[in-house]
C-alpha positions in Angstrom: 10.2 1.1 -17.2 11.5 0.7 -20.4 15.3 0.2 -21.0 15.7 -1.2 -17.4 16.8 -4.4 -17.3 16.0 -5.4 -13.5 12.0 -4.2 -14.2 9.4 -6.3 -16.0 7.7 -4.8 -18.7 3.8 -3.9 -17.6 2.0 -2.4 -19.8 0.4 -0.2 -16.9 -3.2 1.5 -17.7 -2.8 5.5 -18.3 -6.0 7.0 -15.7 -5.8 10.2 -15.4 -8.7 10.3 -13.2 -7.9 7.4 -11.1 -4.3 8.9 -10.4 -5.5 12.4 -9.3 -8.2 10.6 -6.8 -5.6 8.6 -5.5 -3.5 11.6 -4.8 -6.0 13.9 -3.8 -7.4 11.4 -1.1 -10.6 10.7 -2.6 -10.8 6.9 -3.5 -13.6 6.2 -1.4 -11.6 3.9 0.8 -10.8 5.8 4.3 -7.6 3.9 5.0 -5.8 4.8 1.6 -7.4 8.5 1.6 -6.2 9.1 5.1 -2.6 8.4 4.4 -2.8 10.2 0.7 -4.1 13.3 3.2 -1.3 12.9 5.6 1.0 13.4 3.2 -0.5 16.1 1.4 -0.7 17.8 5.1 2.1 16.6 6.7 5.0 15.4 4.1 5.2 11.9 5.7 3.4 8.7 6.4 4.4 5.2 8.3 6.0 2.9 5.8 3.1 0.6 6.2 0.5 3.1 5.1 3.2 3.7 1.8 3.4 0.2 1.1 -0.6 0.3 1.3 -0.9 3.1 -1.1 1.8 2.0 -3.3 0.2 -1.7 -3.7 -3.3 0.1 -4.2 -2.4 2.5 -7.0 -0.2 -0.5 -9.1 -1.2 -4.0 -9.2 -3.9 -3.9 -6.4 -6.5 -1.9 -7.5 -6.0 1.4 -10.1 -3.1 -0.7 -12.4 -1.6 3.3 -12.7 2.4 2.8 -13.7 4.8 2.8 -10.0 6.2 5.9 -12.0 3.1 7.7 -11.5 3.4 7.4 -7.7 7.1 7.6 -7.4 6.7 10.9 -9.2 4.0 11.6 -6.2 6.1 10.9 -3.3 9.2 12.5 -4.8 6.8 16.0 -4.7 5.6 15.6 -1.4 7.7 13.4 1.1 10.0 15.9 2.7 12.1 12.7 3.4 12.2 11.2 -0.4 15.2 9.5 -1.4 15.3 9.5 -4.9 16.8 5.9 -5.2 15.2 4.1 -2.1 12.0 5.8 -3.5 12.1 4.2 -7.0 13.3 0.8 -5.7 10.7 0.7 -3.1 8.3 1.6 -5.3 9.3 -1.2 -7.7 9.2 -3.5 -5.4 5.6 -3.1 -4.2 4.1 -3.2 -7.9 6.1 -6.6 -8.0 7.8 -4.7 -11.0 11.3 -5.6 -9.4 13.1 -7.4 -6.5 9.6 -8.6 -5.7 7.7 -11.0 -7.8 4.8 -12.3 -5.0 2.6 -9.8 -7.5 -0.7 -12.5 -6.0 0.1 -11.1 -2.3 -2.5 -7.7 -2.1 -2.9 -5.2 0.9 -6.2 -5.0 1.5 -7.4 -1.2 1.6 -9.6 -2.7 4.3 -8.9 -5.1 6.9 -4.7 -4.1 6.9 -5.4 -0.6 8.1 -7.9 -2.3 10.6 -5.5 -4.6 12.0 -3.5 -1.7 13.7 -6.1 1.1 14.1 -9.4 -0.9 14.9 -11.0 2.2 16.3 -10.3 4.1 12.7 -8.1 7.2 14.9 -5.9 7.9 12.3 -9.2 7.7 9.6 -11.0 10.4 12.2 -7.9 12.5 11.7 -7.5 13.0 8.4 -10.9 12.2 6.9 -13.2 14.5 9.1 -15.5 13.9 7.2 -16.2 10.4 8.5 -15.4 11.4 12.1 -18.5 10.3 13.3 -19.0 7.5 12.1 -19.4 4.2 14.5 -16.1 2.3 13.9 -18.0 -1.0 12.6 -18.6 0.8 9.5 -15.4 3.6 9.6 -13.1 1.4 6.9 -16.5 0.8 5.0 -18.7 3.5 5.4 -20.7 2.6 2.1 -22.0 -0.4 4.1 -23.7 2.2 7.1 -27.5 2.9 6.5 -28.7 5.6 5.4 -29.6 6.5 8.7 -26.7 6.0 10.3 -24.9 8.2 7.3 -27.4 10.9 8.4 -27.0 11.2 11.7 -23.2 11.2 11.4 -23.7 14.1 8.7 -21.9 12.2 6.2 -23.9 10.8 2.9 -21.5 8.9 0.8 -21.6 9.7 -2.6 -22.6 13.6 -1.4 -20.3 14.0 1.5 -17.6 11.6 0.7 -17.2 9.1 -2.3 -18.0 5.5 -3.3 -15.6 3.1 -3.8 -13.7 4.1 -7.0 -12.8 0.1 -7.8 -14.7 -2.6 -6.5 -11.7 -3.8 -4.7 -12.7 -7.6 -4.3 -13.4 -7.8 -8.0 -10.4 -5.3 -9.4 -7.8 -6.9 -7.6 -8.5 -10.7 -8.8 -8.7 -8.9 -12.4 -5.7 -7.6 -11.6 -3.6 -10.5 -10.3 -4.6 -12.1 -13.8 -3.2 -9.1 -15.4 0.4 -9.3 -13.6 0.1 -12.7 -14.4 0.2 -12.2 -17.9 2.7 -9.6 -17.9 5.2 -11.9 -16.3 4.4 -14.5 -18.7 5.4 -12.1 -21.6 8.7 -11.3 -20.0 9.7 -14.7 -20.7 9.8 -13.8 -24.1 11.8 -10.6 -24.9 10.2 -9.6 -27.9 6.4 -9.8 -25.6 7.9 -7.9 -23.0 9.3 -4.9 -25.7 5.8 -4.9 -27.1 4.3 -4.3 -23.0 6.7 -2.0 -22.5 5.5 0.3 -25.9 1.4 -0.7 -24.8 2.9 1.4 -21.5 4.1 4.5 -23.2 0.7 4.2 -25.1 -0.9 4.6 -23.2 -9.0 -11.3 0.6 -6.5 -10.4 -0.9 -3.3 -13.5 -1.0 -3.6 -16.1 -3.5 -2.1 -19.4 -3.1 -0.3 -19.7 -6.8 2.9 -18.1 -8.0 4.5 -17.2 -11.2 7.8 -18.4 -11.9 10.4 -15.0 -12.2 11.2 -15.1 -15.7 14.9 -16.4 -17.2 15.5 -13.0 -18.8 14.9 -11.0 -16.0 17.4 -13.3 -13.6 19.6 -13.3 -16.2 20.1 -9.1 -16.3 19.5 -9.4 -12.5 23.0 -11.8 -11.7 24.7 -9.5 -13.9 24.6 -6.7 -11.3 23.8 -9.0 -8.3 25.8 -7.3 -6.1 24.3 -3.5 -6.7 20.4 -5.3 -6.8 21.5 -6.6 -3.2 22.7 -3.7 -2.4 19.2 -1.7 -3.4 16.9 -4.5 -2.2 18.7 -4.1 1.4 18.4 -0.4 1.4 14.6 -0.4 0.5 13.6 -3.0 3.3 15.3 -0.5 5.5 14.2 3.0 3.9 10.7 4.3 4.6 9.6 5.6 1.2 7.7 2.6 -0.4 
């Protein structure tokens, strides 16, 4: 976000197409189209599932701009709070309060760790309903067999995988890592910011917050704490 002094300057990938199948629920990963349909359908998901869907459309997997998404949940959450919405959401694309930018959610095993059964897939992706629960947060991996009997061909019935996520998100992580590395220099980080309006998963090394950033941040230390607590407690990632 340009002109913001606590956000780092990432020059975010315009996709139209990946932003709509994000929204829409059709990724091709049953744990992040589930909770994209619950909140089409219901105007509300579990914080977890936001912090999922938030990481996935940002620096996970689609690199779309958090003001894509914030937009999203500010149209459909019938509890959106227009602040804790944008702070949350810059907190889980590491664009602020948050710099762990190596630390994914796996559209795979997180969902699995609390739903091993895939319930709350069955729900909201009928679609896959049927399918055995070894394969329900990977259904791409079922043979074709198995996809027939369940009446569910992927690629026909529901889609691939839009990213590879294994691949995309290691890309990825080299891509925040470069981003943070220009906002050591102010004059990088204006240039990232204009590339913007142009348009598994944890890693063990970190990148070092840069000295402008702290430097805007400890002049309004009190308000950042201030939002940082508010967004660990509000629901809207």
């Amino acid at each position: 976000m340009a002109g913001n002094p606590l956000a780092k300057q990432i020059p975010w990938d315009t996709n139209p197409v990946y932003l709509a199948a994000w929204k829409e629920g059709r990724t091709g990963y049953p744990w992040i189209d589930a909770a994209m349909r619950q909140l089409a359908e219901w105007g509300w998901m579990h914080h977890l599932a936001r912090h999922s869907v938030a990481c996935f459309l940002t620096r996970g997997d689609l690199y779309v701009s958090w003001e894509e998404g914030k937009a999203v949940f500010e149209e459909l959450l019938i509890d959106a709070d227009h602040f804790l919405n944008a702070a949350n959401w810059m907190w889980l694309s590491a664009t602020a309060f948050f710099n762990q930018y190596y630390r994914v959610y796996s559209p795979v095993t997180f969902g699995k760790k609390y739903d091993p059964e895939g319930k709350f897939i069955r729900r909201f992706v009928p679609q896959l309903a049927k399918l055995p629960s070894k394969y329900i947060y990977e259904p791409w991996t079922a043979p074709l067999d198995v996809q027939q009997r369940c009446g569910c061909i992927i690629g026909k019935d529901y889609p691939y995988p839009i990213v590879d996520h294994t691949a995309i998100s290691k890309t990825n992580m080299a891509r925040m890592k470069a981003a943070y590395e220009a906002n050591k220099d102010p004059a990088a980080a204006a240039a990232a910011a204009n590339s913007e309006d142009d348009g598994d998963d944890d890693v063990t090394k970190s990148s070092r917050a840069s000295s402008s950033t702290r430097r805007a941040a400890n002049g309004s230390s009190k308000r950042r704490t201030g939002v940082v607590a508010a967004a660990k407690r509000g629901g809207a990632a």
